[in-house]
C-alpha positions as CSV (number, residue, x, y, z in Angstrom):
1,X,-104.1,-36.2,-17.1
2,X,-106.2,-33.0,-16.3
3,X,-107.3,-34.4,-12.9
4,X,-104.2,-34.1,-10.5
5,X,-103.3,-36.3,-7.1
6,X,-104.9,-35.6,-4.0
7,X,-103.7,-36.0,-0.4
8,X,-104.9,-34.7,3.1
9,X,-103.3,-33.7,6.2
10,X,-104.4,-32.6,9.4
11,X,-102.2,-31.0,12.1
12,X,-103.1,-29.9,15.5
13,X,-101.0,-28.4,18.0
14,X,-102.2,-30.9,20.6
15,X,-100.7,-34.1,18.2
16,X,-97.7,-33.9,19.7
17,X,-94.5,-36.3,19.0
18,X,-91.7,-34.3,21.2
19,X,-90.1,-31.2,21.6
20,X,-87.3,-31.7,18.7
21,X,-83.3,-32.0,20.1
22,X,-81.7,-28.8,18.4
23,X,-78.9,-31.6,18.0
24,X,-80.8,-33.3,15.4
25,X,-79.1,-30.7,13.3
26,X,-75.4,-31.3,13.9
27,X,-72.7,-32.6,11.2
28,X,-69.4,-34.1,11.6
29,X,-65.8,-33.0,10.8
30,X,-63.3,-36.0,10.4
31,X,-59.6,-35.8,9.8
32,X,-60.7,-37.4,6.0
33,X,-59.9,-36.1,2.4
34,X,-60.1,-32.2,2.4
35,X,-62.7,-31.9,5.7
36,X,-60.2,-30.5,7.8
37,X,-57.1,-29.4,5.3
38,X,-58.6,-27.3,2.5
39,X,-62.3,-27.9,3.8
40,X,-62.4,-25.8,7.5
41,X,-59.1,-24.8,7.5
42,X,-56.6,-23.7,4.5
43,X,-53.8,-20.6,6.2
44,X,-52.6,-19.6,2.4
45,X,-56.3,-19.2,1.4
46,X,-57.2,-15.6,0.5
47,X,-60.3,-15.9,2.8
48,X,-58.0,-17.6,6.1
49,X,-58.6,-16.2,9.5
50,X,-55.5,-15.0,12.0
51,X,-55.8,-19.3,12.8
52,X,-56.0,-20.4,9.3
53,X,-59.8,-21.1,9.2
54,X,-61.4,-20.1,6.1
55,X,-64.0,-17.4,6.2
56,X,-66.1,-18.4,3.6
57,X,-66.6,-21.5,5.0
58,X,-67.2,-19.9,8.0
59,X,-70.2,-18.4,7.2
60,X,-71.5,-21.0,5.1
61,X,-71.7,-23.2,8.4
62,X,-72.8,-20.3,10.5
63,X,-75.7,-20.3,7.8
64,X,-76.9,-23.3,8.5
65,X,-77.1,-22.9,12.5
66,X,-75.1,-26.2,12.9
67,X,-75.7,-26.6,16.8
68,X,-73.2,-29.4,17.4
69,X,-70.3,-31.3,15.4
70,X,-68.7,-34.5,15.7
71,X,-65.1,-34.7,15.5
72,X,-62.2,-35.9,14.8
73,X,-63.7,-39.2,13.4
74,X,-65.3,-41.7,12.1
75,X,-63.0,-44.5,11.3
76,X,-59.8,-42.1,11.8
77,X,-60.2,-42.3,16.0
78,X,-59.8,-45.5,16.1
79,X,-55.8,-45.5,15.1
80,X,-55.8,-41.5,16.4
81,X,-53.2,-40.8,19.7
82,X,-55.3,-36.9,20.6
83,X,-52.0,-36.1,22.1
84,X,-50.0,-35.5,18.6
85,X,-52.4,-33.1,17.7
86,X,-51.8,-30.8,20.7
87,X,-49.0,-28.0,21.7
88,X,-46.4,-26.4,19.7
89,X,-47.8,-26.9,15.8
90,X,-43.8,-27.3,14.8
91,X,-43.4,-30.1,17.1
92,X,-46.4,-32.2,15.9
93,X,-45.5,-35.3,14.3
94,X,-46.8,-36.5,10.6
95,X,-48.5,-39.8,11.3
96,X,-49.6,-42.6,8.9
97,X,-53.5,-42.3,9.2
98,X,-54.2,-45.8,8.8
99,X,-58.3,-45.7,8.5
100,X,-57.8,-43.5,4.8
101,X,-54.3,-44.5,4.0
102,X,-53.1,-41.3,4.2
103,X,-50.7,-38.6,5.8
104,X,-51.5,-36.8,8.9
105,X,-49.5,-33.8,9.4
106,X,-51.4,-32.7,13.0
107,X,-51.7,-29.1,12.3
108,X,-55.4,-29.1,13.6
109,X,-56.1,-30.9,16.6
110,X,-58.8,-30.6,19.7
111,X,-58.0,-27.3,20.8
112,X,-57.6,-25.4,17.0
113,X,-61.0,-28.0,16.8
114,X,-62.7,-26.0,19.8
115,X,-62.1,-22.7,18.4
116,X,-63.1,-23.4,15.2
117,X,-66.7,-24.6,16.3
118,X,-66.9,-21.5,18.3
119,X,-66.3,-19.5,15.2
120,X,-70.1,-21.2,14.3
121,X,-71.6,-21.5,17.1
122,X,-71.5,-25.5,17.5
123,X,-70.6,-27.3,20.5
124,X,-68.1,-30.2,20.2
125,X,-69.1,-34.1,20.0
126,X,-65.8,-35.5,20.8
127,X,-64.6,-39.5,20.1
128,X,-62.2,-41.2,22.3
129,X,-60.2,-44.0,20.3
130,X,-61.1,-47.5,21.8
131,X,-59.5,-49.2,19.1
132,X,-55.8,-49.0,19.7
133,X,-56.1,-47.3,23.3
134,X,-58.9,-47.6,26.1
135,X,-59.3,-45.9,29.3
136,X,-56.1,-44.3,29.6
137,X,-56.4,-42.1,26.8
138,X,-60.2,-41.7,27.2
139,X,-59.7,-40.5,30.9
140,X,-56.5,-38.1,30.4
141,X,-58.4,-36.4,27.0
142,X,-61.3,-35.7,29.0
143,X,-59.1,-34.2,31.9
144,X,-57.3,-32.0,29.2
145,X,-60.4,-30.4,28.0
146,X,-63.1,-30.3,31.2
147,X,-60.8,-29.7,33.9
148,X,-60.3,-26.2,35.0
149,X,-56.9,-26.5,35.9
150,X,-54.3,-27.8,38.9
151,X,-53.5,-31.6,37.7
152,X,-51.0,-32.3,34.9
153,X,-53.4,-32.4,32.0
154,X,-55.1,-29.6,32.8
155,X,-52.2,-27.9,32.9
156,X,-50.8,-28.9,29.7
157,X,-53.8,-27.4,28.0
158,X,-52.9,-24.4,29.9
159,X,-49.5,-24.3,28.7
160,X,-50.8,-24.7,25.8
161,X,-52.9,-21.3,25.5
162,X,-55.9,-22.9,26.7
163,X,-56.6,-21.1,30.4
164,X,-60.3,-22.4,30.3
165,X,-61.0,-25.4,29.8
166,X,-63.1,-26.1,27.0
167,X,-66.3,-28.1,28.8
168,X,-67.0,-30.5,26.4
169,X,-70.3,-32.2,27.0
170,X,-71.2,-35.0,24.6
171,X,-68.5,-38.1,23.8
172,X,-68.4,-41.3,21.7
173,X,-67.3,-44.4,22.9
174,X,-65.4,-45.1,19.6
175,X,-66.7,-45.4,16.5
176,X,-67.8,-48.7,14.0
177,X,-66.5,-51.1,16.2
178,X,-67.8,-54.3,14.8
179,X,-66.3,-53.0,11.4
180,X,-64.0,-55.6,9.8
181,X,-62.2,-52.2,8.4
182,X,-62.2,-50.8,12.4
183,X,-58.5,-50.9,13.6
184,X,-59.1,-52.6,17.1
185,X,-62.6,-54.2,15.9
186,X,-64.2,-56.0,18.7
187,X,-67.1,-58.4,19.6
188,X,-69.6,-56.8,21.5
189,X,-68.8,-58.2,24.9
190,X,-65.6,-56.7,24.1
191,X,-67.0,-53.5,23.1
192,X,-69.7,-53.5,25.5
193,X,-66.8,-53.9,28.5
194,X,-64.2,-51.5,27.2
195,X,-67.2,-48.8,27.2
196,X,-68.3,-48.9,30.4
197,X,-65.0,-49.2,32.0
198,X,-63.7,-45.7,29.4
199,X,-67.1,-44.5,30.1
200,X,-67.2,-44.9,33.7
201,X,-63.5,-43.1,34.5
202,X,-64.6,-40.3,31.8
203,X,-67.7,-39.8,34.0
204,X,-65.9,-39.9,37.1
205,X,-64.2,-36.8,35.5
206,X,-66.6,-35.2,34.7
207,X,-69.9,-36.1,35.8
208,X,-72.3,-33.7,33.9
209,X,-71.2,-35.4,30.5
210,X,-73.0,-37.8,27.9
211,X,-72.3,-40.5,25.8
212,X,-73.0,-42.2,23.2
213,X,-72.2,-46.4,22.7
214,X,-71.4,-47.7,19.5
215,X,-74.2,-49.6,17.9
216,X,-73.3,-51.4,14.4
217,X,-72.1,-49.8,11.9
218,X,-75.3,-50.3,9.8
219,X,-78.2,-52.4,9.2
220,X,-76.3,-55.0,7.1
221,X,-73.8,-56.1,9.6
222,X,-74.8,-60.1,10.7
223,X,-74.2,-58.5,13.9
224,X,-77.6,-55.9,14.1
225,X,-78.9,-55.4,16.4
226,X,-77.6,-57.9,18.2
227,X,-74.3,-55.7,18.8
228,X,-76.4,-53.3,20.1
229,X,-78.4,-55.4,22.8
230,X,-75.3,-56.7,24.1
231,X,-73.5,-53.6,24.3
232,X,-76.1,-52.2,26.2
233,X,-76.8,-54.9,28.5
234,X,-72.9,-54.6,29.3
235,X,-72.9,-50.8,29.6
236,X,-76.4,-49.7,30.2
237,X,-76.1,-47.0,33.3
238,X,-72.9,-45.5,32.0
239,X,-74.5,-44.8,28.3
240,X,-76.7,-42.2,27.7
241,X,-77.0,-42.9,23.6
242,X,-76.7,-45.7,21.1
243,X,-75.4,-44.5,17.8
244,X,-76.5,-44.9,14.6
245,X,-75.7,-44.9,10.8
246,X,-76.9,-45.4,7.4
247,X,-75.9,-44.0,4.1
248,X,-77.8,-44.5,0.5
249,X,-77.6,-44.7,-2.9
250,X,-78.9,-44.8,-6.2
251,X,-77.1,-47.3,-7.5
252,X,-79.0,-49.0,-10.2
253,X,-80.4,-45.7,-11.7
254,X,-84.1,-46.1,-9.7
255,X,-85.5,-42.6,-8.6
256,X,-88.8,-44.1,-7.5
257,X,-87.1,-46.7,-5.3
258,X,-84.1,-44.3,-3.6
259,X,-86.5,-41.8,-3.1
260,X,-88.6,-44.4,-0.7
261,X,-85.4,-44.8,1.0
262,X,-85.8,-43.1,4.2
263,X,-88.7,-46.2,5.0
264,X,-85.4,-48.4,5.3
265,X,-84.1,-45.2,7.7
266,X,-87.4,-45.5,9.1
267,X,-87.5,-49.2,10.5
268,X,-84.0,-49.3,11.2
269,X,-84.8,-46.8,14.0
270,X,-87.7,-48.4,14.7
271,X,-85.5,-51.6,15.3
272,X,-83.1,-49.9,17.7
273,X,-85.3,-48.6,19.8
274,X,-87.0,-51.6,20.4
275,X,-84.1,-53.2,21.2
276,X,-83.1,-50.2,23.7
277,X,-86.2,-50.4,25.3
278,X,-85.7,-54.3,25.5
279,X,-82.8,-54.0,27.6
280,X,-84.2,-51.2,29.8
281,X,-87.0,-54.0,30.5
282,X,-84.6,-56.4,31.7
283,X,-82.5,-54.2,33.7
284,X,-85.6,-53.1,35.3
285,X,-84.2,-49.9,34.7
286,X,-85.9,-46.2,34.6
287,X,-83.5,-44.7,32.3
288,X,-84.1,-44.5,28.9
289,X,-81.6,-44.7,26.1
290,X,-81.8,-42.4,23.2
291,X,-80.2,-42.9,19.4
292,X,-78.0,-40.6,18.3
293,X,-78.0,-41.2,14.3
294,X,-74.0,-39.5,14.2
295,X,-73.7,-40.4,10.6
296,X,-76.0,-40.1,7.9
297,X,-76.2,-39.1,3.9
298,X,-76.3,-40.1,1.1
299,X,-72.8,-41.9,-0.2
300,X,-71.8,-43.0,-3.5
301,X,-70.7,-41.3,-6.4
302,X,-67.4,-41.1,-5.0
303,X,-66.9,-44.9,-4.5
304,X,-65.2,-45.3,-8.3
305,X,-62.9,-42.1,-7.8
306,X,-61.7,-43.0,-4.6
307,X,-60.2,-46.1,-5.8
308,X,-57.9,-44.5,-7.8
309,X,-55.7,-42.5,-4.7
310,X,-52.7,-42.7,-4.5
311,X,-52.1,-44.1,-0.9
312,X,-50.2,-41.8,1.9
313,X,-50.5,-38.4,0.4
314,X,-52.1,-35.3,2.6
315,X,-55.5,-33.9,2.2
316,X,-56.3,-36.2,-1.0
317,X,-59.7,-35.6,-3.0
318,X,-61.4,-38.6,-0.9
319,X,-65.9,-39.0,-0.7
320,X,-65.8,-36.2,-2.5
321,X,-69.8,-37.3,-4.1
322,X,-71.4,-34.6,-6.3
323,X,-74.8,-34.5,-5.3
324,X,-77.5,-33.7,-7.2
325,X,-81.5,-33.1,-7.0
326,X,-82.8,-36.3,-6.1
327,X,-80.4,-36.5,-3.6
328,X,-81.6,-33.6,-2.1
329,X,-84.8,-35.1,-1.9
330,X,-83.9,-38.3,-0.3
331,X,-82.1,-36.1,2.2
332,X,-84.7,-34.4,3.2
333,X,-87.3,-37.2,3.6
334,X,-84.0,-38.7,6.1
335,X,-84.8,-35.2,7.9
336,X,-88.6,-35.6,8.2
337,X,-87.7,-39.2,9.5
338,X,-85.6,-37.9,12.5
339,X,-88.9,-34.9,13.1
340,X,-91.0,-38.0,13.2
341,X,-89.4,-39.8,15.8
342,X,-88.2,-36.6,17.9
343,X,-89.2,-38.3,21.3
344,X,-86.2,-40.9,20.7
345,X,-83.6,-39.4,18.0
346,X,-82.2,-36.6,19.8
347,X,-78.5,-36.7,17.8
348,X,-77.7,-36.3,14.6
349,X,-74.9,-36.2,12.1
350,X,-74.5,-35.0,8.5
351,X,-71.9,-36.8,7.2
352,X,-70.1,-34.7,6.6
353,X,-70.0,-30.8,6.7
354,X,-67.2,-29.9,3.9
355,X,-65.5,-31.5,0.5
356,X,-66.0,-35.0,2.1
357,X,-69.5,-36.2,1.1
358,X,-70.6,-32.8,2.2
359,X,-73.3,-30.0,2.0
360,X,-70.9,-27.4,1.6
361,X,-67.6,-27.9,-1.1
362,X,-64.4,-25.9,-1.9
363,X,-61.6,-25.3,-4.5
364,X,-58.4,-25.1,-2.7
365,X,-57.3,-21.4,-2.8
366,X,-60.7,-21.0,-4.3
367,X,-64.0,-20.5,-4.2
368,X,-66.8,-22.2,-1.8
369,X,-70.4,-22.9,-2.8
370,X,-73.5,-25.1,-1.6
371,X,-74.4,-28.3,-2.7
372,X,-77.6,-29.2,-3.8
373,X,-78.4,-31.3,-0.1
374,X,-77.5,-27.8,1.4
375,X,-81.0,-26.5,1.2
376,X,-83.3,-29.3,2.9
377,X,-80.5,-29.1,6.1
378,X,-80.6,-25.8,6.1
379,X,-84.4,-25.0,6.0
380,X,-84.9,-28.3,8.6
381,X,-82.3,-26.5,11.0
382,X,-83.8,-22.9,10.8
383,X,-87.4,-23.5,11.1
384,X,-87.4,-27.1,12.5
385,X,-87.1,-25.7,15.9
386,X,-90.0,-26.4,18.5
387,X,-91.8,-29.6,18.8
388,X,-92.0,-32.0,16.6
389,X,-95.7,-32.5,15.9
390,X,-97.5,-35.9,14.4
391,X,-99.5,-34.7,11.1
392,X,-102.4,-37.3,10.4
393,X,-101.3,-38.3,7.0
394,X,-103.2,-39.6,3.8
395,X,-101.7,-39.9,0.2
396,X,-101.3,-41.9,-2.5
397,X,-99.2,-44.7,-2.4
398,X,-96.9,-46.9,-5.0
399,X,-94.9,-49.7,-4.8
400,X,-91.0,-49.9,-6.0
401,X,-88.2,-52.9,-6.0
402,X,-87.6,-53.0,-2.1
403,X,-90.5,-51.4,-0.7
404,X,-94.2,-51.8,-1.0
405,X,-97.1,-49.2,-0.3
406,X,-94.6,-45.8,-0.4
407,X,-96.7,-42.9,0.6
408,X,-95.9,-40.0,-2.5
409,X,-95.8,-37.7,0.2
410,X,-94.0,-37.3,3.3
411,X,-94.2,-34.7,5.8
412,X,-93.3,-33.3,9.2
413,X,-94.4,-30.6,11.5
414,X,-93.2,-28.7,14.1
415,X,-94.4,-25.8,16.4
416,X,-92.2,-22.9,17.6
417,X,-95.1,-22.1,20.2
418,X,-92.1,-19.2,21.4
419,X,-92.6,-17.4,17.7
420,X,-96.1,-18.5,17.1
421,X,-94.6,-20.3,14.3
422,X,-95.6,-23.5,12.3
423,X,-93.1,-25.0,9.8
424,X,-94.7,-27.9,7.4
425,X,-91.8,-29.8,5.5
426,X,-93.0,-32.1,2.7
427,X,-91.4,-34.2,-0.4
428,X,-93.7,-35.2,-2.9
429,X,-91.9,-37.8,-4.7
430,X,-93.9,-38.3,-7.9
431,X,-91.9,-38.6,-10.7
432,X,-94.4,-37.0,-13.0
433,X,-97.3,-35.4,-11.5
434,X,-97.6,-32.5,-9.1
435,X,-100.1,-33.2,-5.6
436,X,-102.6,-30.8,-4.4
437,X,-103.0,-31.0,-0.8
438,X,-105.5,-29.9,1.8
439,X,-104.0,-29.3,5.4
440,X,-106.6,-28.5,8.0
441,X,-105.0,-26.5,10.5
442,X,-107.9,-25.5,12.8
443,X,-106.3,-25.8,15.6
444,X,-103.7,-22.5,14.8
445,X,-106.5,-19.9,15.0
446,X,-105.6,-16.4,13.9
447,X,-102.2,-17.6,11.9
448,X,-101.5,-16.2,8.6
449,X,-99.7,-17.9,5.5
450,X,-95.8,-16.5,5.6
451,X,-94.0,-18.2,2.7
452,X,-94.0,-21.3,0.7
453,X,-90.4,-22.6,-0.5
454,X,-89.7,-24.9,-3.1
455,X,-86.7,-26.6,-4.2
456,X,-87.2,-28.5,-7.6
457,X,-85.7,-28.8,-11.0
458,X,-86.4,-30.9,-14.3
459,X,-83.6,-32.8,-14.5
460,X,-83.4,-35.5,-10.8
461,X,-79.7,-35.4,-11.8
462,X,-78.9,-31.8,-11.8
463,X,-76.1,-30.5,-9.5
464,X,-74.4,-27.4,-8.7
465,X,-70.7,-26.3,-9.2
466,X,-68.3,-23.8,-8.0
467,X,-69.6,-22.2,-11.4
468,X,-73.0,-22.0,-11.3
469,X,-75.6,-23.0,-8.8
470,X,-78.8,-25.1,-10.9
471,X,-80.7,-26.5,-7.7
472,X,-81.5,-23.7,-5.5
473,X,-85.2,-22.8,-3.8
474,X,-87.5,-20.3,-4.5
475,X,-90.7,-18.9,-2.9
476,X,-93.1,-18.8,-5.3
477,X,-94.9,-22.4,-4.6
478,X,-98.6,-22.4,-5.0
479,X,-100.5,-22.2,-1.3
480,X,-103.3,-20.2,0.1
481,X,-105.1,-20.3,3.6
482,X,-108.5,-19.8,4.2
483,X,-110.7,-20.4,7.1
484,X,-108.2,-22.7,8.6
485,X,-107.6,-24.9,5.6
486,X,-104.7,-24.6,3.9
487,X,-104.5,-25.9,0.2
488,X,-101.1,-26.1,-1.7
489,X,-99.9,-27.3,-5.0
490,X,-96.6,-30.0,-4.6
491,X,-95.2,-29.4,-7.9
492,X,-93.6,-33.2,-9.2
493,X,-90.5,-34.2,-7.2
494,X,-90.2,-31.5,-4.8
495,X,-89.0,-30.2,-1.1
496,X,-91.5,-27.9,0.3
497,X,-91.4,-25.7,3.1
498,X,-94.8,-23.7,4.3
499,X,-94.5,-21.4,6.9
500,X,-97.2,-19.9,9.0
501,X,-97.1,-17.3,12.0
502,X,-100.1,-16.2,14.2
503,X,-100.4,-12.3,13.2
């Protein structure tokens, strides 16, 4: 075919969504597989730091511009006492870890955590364990870490080496907890109570926090979103967030269908913010609850391996998928979805950050290097900064197995108004033919074409290794602005970033 796709796009400063949540960009660190031992921290590596944190890995996060990070879990909080993981490092006890079936040994805890995100510039999204303990814990944590200092906890952390406290500002209530696989599962009422009464003493604390409820674990449960209405009719004025999460695959070997994937990510935030703004209805209330989606990526090459561990080892191989570079294109349509709906996702989570379905993987006593998914996350968390702005769309569409009139491209705007800077982000997900599109951007008068990045590769199912890197970007894609038009060329199944900047 000589004649190639067309779409059109306008975007104009004045369409705006929101300003985007830097904490869109966050990740998560959970005390699973080789996150924490061998991942972040490894003391015999070549590359470890006076504390035992790896260097390398280091810098690959600081790379990225990671603004926040959950920790320590996931489905590990929900069996985790925070107190074995504090003081003296030879007087921490090995636990069985119950959510992974493993051993924890305790040598990182919250305040090794707190330095570490420090060391790349994150701040610290903290979860309290409402599955085996409640308020208690959740009151004296949060006393240990906020509190400046003349009570018992805060004095502890003093003992510890900690003079400062270290001011952490955004919890979660627990994690999963209408998971069958949650130790301490509960029904909603139960959940809904047990939050507000942790959330309310945690608050009393300290006052200038946030949190964020538990909504279901994901969009299969029988419980969505009902789980999430109750919980929030329980504990609406002491939440600040309902969390959500949602991982893909490829499963059956259909690149046309995964790739329309982020339209499932789509409705499902769609669905929970109706159902917030249900309950904010019949509360009569005038605060509105915002999602933070603290888990999300694409999860399942893994699956087969993981079966095969041997149960209560430390630091096993565990989530540890390959990606490769249609994954990195369903990733970043996930990242235009959260752009589009800036005015009500203001958390986010890649999960996770290293070895455990990651962005960034390592050898132990080895090298580091970056997964294929690395790029999209990186661009979106570098340029992505602004507000998010609402480009008036038309493409070509096609249909797949689960999803009817998929547009071929997706896209996402924002403006940096600060830098006089426009980011464009857009997948075209055609299989076979490259897109040219025609943006009219009118409304930027005086701004010049900076660079157009592309990540793309012949072969969906390349990935990279500690050995070579395949899937990597380059800027050579095919734009050129004239008279306030812009006209590029989306090569076949590709990520594209264009930047412009007023001269």
């Amino acid at each position: 075919m000589s004649h190639s796709l067309k779409a059109s796009m306008i975007i104009d400063k004045s369409y705006q969504i929101a300003p985007v949540d830097e904490r869109i960009y966050g990740s998560f660190i959970e005390h699973l597989g080789r996150a924490v031992y061998g991942g972040i921290y490894e003391p015999d590596h070549p590359e470890a730091d006076e504390q035992g944190f790896r260097k390398d890995v280091i810098n690959l996060v600081k790379q990225l511009q990671v603004p926040i990070v959950r920790y320590p879990g996931g489905n590990m909080v929900s069996a985790y006492n925070w107190e074995d993981g504090v003081g003296p490092k030879e007087e921490r006890p090995r636990r069985l870890e119950l959510a992974w079936r493993t051993i924890e040994n305790n040598q990182v805890g919250t305040n090794e955590f707190a330095d570490w995100a420090k060391k790349v510039d994150a701040e610290v999204m903290m979860a309290v364990n409402l599955g085996t303990r409640g308020i208690d814990a959740a009151r004296n944590l949060i006393e240990y870490t906020n509190h400046p200092k003349g009570t018992y906890w805060s004095e502890l952390r003093r003992s510890h080496g900690y003079d400062q406290p270290h001011n952490i500002k955004t919890w979660c209530l627990g994690n999963e907890m209408d998971g069958p696989w949650q130790v301490g599962q509960k029904t909603a009422q139960e959940y809904g109570k047990i939050a507000k009464e942790a959330g309310k003493a945690m608050k009393l604390v300290d006052p200038t926090i946030e949190l964020v409820a538990c909504g279901s674990s994901n969009t299969d449960m029988p419980t969505f979103p009902e789980y999430e209405a109750t919980t929030l009719d329980i504990a609406y004025e002491e939440v600040d967030f309902i969390s959500l999460h949602q991982y893909y695959g490829n499963r059956t070997n259909d690149p046309a269908n995964y790739l329309a994937k982020n339209l499932d990510m789509d409705h499902f935030i769609k669905t929970v913010t109706a159902t917030c703004d249900y309950i904010k209805a019949k509360h009569r209330s005038k605060k509105t609850i915002n999602l933070s989606f603290d888990e999300w990526n694409v999860w399942y090459h893994s699956n087969e391996a993981d079966k095969q561990i041997e149960p209560w080892t430390v630091a096993p191989p565990q989530l540890e998928d390959v990606y490769n570079f249609e994954d990195a294109l369903l990733v970043g349509s996930m990242l235009i979805t959260f752009l589009q709906h800036a005015d009500r996702v203001k958390m986010a989570c890649m999960a996770q950050l290293v070895n455990v379905i990651a962005p960034i993987m390592t050898e132990n006593s080895g090298r580091s290097w970056k997964q294929t998914i690395y790029y999209p996350y990186l661009h979106m968390s570098i340029y992505g900064r602004g507000v998010a702005l609402k480009p008036i769309l038309s493409s070509p569409k096609y249909d797949s197995k689960d999803f009817t009139d998929v547009p071929y491209v997706d896209s996402a705007a924002v403006f940096n108004e600060e830098e006089e800077e426009v980011s464009i982000f857009i997948v075209n997900k055609h299989l076979h033919e490259s897109i040219d599109l025609s943006v009219d951007l009118r409304s930027f008068e005086g701004f010049q074409l900076v660079e157009h990045v592309v990540l793309e590769h012949e072969n969906l199912k390349a990935v990279n290794t500690s050995a070579e890197e395949s899937v990597k970007p380059h800027s050579h894609g095919i734009s050129e602005l004239q008279d306030g038009y812009l006209t590029t060329r989306l090569s076949k199944t590709s990520w594209n970033v264009i930047r412009l900047k007023n001269s």
